[in-house]
C-alpha positions in Angstrom: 0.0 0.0 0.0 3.0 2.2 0.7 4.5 1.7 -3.0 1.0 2.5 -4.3 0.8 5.8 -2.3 4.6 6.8 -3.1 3.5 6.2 -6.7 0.3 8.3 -6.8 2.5 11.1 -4.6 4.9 11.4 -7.4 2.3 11.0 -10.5 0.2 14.2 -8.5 3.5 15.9 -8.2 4.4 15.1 -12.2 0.9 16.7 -12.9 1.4 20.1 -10.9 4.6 20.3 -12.9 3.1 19.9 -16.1 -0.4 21.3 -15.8 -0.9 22.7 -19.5 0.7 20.0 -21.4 -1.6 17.5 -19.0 -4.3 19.1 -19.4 -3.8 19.6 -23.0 -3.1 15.4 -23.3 -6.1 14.7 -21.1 -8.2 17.3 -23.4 -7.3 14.9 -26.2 -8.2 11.9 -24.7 -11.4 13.1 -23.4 -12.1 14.0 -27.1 -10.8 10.5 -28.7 -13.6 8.4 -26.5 -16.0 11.2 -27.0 -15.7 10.5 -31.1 -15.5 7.2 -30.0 -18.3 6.2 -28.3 -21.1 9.2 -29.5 -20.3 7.6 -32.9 -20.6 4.2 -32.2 -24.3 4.7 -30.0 -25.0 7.1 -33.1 -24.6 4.4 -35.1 -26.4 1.6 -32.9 -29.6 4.3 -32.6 -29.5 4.8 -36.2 -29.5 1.1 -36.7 -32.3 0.7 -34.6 -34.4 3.7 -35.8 -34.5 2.0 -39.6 -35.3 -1.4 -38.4 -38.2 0.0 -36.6 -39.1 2.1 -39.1 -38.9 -1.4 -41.7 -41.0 -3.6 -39.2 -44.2 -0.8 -39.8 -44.6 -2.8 -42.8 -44.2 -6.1 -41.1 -42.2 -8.2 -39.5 -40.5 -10.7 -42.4 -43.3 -10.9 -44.3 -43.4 -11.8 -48.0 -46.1 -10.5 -50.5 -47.1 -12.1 -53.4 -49.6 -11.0 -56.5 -50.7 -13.1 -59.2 -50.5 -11.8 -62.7 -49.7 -13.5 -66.0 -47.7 -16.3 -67.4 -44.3 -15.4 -68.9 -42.9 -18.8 -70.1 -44.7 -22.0 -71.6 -45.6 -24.5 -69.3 -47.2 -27.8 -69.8 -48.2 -27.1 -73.5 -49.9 -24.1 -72.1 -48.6 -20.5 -73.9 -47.4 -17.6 -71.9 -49.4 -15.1 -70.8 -52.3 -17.0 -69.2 -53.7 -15.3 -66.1 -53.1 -16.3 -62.5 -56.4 -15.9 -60.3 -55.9 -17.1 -56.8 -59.0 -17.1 -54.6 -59.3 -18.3 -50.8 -59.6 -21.7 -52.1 -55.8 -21.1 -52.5 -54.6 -19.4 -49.4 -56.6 -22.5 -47.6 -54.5 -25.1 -49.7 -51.2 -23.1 -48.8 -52.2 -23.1 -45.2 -52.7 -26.7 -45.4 -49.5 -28.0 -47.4 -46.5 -25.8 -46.7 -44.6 -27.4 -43.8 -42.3 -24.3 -43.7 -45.4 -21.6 -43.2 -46.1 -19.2 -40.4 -49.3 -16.9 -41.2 -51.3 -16.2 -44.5 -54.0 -13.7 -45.1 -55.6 -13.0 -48.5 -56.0 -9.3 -49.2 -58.4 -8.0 -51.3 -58.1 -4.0 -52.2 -60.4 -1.6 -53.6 -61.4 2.1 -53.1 -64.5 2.4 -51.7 -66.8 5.6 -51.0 -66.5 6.7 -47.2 -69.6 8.7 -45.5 -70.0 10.0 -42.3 -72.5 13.0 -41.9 -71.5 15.6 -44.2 -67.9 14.3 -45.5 -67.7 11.9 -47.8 -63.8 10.4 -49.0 -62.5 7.8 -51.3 -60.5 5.2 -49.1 -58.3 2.9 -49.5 -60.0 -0.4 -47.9 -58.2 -3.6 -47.6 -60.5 -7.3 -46.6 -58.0 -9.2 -44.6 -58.0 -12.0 -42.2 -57.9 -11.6 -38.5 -53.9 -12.3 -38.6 -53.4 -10.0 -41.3 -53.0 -7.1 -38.5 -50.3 -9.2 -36.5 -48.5 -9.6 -39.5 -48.6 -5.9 -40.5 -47.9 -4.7 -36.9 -51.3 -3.1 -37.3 -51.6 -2.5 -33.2 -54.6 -1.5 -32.0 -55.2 1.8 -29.8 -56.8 1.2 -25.9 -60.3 0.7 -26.0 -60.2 -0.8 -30.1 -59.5 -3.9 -31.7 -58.8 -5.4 -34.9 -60.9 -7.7 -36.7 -61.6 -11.5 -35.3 -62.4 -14.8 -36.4 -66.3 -14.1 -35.6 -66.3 -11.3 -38.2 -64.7 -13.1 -40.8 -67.8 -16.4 -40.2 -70.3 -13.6 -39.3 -69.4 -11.4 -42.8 -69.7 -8.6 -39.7 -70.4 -5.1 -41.6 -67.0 -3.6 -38.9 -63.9 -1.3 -39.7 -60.5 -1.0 -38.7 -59.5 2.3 -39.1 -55.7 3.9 -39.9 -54.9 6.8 -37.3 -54.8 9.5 -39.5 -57.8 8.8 -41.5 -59.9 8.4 -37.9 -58.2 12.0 -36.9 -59.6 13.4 -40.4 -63.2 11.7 -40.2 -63.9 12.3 -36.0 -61.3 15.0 -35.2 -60.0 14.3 -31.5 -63.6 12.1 -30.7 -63.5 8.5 -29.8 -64.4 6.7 -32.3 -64.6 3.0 -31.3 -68.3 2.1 -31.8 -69.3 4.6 -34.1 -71.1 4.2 -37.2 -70.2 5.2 -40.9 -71.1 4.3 -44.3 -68.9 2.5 -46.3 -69.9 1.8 -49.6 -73.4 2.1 -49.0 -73.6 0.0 -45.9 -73.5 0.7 -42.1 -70.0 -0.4 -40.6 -69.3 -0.3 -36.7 -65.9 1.3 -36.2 -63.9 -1.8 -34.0 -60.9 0.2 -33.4 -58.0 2.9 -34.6 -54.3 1.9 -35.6 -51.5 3.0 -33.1 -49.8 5.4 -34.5 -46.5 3.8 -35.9 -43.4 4.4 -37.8 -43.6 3.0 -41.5 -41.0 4.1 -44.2 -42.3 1.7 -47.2 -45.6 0.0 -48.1 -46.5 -2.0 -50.9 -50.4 -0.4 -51.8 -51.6 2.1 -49.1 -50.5 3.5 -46.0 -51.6 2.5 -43.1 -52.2 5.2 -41.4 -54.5 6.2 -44.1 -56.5 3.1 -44.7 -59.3 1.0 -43.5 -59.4 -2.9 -42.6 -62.4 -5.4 -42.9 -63.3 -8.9 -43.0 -62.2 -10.3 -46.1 -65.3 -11.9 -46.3 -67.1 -8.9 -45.6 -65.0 -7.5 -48.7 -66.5 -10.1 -51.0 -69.9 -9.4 -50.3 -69.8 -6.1 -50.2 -68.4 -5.6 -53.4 -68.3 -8.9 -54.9 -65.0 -9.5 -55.6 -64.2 -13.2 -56.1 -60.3 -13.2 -56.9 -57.8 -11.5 -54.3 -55.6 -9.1 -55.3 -52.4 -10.5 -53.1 -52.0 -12.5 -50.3 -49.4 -12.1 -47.8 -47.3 -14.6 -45.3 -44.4 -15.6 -42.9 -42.3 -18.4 -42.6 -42.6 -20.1 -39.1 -38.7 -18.8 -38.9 -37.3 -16.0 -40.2 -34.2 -17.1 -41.3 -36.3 -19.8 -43.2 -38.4 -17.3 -45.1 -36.8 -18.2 -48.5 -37.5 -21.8 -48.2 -41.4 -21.2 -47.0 -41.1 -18.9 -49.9 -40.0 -21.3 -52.1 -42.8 -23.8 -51.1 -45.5 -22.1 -51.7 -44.7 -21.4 -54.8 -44.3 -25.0 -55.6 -48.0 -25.4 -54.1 -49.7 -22.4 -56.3 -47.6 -23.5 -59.1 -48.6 -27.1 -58.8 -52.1 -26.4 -58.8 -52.1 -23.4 -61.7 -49.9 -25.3 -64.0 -47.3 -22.7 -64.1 -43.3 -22.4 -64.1 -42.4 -22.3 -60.1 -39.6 -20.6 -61.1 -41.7 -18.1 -63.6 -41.3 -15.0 -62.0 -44.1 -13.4 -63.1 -46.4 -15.4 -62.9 -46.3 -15.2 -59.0 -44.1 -12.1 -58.2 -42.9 -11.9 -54.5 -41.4 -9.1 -52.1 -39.5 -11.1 -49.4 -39.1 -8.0 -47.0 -36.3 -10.0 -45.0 -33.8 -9.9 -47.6 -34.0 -5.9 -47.1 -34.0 -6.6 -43.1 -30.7 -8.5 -44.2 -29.2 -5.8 -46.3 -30.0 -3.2 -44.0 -28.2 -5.3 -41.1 -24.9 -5.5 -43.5 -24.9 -2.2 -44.5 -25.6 -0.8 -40.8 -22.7 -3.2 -39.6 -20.0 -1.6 -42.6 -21.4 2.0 -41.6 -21.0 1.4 -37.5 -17.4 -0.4 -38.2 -16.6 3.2 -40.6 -17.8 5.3 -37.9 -16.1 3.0 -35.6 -12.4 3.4 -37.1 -12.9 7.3 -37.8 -13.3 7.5 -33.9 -10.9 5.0 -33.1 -8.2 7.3 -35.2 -9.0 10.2 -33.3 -8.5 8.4 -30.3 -5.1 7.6 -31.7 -4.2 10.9 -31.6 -4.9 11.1 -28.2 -2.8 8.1 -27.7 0.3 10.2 -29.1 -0.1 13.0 -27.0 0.0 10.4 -23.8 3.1 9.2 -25.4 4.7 12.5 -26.2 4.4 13.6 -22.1 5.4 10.7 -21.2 8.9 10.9 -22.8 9.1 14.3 -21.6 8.5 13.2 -18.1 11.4 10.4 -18.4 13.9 13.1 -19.6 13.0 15.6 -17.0 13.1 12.7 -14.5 16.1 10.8 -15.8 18.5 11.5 -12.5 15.6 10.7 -10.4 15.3 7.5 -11.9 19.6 6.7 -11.9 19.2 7.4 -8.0 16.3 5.4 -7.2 17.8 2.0 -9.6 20.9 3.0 -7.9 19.1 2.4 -4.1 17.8 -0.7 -5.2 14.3 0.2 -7.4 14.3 -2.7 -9.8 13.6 -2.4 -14.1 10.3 -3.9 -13.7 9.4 -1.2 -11.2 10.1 2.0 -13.5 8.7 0.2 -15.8 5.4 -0.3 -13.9 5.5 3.3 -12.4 5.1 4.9 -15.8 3.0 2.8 -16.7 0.5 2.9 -14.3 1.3 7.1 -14.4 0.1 6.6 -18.3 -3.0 4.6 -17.4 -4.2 6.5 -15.0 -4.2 9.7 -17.0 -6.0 7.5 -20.1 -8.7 6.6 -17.1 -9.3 10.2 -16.7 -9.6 11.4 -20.1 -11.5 7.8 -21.0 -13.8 8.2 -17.7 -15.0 12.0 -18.7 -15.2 11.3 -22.4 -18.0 8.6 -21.5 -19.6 10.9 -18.9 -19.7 13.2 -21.8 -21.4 10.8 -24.3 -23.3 9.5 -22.1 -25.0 12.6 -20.8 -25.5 13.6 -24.9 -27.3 10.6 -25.1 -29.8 11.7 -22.8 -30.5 15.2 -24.2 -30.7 14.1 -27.7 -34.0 13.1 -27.7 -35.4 16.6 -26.5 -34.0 17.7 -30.2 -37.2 15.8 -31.9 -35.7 14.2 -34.9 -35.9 10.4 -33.4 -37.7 9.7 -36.1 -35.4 10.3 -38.7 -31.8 9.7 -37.4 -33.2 7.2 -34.1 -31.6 8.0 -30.6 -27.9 7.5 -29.9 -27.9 4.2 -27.7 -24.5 3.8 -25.6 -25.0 0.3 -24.6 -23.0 -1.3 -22.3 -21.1 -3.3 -25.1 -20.1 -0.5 -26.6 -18.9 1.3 -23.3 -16.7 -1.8 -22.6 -15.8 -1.8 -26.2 -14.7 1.6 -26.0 -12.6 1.3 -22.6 -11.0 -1.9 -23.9 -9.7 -0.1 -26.9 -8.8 3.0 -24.9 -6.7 1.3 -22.7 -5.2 -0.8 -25.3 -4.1 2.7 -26.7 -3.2 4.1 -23.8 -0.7 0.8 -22.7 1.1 0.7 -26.1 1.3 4.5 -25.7 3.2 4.7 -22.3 5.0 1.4 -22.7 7.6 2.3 -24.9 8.5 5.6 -22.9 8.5 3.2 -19.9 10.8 0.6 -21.3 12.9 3.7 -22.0 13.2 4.4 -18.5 13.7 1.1 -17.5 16.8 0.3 -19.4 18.1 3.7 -18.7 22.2 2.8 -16.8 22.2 4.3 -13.5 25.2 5.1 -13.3 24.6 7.4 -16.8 21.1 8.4 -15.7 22.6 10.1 -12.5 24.8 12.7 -14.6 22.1 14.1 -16.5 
């Protein structure tokens, strides 16, 4: 404990005779992890932000819309039509070992009436599991559509957020009644307002949900326009995807590996770009910090070889009473790792309290929230201290070879 005091006495003493060029060293330090880490949880929020922004649409779903033919099949020509009706979506649900969820949708715009204000609205039939699927959430008080309004042909409406704001201002309306179409619907319940930075038809905040089979009566519509699903795993979406197209392709006698025929969106292969990309961009912003931080590095170098040739006699006496190599050698460097603790413990403090006020800025949506995690924080120190002990180790070796008897007449 003495040695460990005697030690700190003569790295405080060091500091009061080098104030500015500490300080200065520190400074740097405190700036390296501040690059560091700010860009690194900048990075991780950013990440984070677009991947929530992504799952508005859904959460690894795949869409798929019929169209026509594009290659012979079968001794059938090209350019047939593909009609799929629910006769299909049960036959998927039945076959495909590798599904999750399906849900036919059927789209139309349909007149909208309530009072005096009458719209054109997008309106999608869907199955109960259609909102899961889409992260259509429900606000309190609401719900989305079940399975007794899909056997009942219930005359009810799931409404976006926005287009319940425009139709009953700041009302409630869960359990009101509007005309869609020409028929009484029972509002069920209002989306929760969501992030969503791509569809594939409508918006949903804009839109309005029904029974599918509703849908079909109402208007009469016998073929669907898509249908959308999951794999049971994610990472298995391209084989589920692969399967049903067997399955519809088995019973339309077309190509499976026509294209258009059956044209799909797999929106996990852009979940899996976006992860690749996001982990490139956080590695860039990851060695741009990490640089700066080297810079820092040299300046704890640079004082450090200053302090062994002011020090130089002081160290020739004390190897001459007895201090061993190995103990220069682990007085600088504990002198150098303490001053990297200093400048690597504000620089955190500093990031860390960013963190926490950039939020109040309201761009969240846009750019996400910078997200130190703990990972990162160790990630940070790890590499810091890596810096800072290759930084003071060589001015320390310096010391510790010094000759005594040479050090003592400088």
């Amino acid at each position: 404990m003495d040695r460990i005091a005697n030690l700190l006495k003569q790295f405080f003493r060091d500091l009061r005779a080098q104030r500015l060029r500490t300080f200065l060293t520190t400074l740097g330090l405190v700036w390296g992890t501040v690059a560091v880490s700010l860009l690194l949880a900048f990075g991780d929020g950013f990440h984070h932000q677009i991947k929530k922004n992504s799952a508005g649409l859904g959460n690894g779903i795949v869409i798929a819309w019929p169209s026509l033919t594009s290659m012979p099949f079968e001794g059938l020509g090209k350019g047939r039509p593909i009609r799929l009706d629910e006769s299909d979506v049960e036959l998927i649900r039945a076959s495909a070992q590798e599904l999750g969820w399906v849900s036919s949708e059927y789209a139309n715009t349909l007149k909208l009436q309530l009072g005096t204000k009458t719209l054109a609205v997008d309106t999608v039939g869907a199955h109960p599991i259609f909102g899961e699927m889409r992260n259509m959430i429900p606000q309190a008080g609401g719900r989305f559509i079940d399975p007794f309004d899909m056997r009942d042909k219930r005359r009810v409406v799931f409404l976006g957020n926005e287009l319940a704001e425009n139709l009953f201002g700041t009302g409630d309306p869960v359990g009101q009644t509007l005309r869609l179409h020409g028929s009484p619907f029972t509002v069920i319940g209002v989306l929760k307002k969501k992030t969503q930075d791509s569809s594939y038809r409508f918006r949903d905040k804009d839109m309005a949900v029904i029974p599918a089979t509703t849908m079909r009566a109402l208007t009469g519509q016998k073929y669907m326009n898509n249908f959308v699903f999951t794999a049971k795993d994610v990472a298995r979406t391209e084989q589920a995807t692969a399967e049903v197209l067997r399955i519809v392709a088995a019973k339309h006698r077309f190509d499976p590996e026509d294209k258009e025929a059956l044209s799909v969106w797999d929106t996990s292969d852009m979940a899996k770009f976006l992860d690749t990309f996001m982990l490139a961009f956080r590695l860039f912003l990851g060695i741009v910090g990490s640089l700066t931080l080297v810079v820092g590095g040299i300046g704890v170098s640079n004082i450090m070889n200053v302090a062994v040739e002011e020090r130089t006699r002081e160290i020739g006496i004390k190897m001459a009473l007895g201090a061993r190599p190995g103990g220069i050698l682990g007085q600088f460097l504990m002198e150098t790792l303490l001053i990297t603790a200093v400048g690597g413990g504000l620089g955190l403090a500093i990031t860390i309290g960013l963190c926490s006020l950039f939020p109040a800025f309201g761009v969240t949506e846009y750019v996400g929230d910078p997200n130190l995690t703990p990972a990162l924080a160790f990630g940070t120190v790890g590499l810091l201290g890596l810096i800072g002990l290759i930084a003071g180790y060589f001015p320390a070796k310096t010391a510790a070879d010094l000759d005594p008897v040479v050090a003592m007449k400088m």
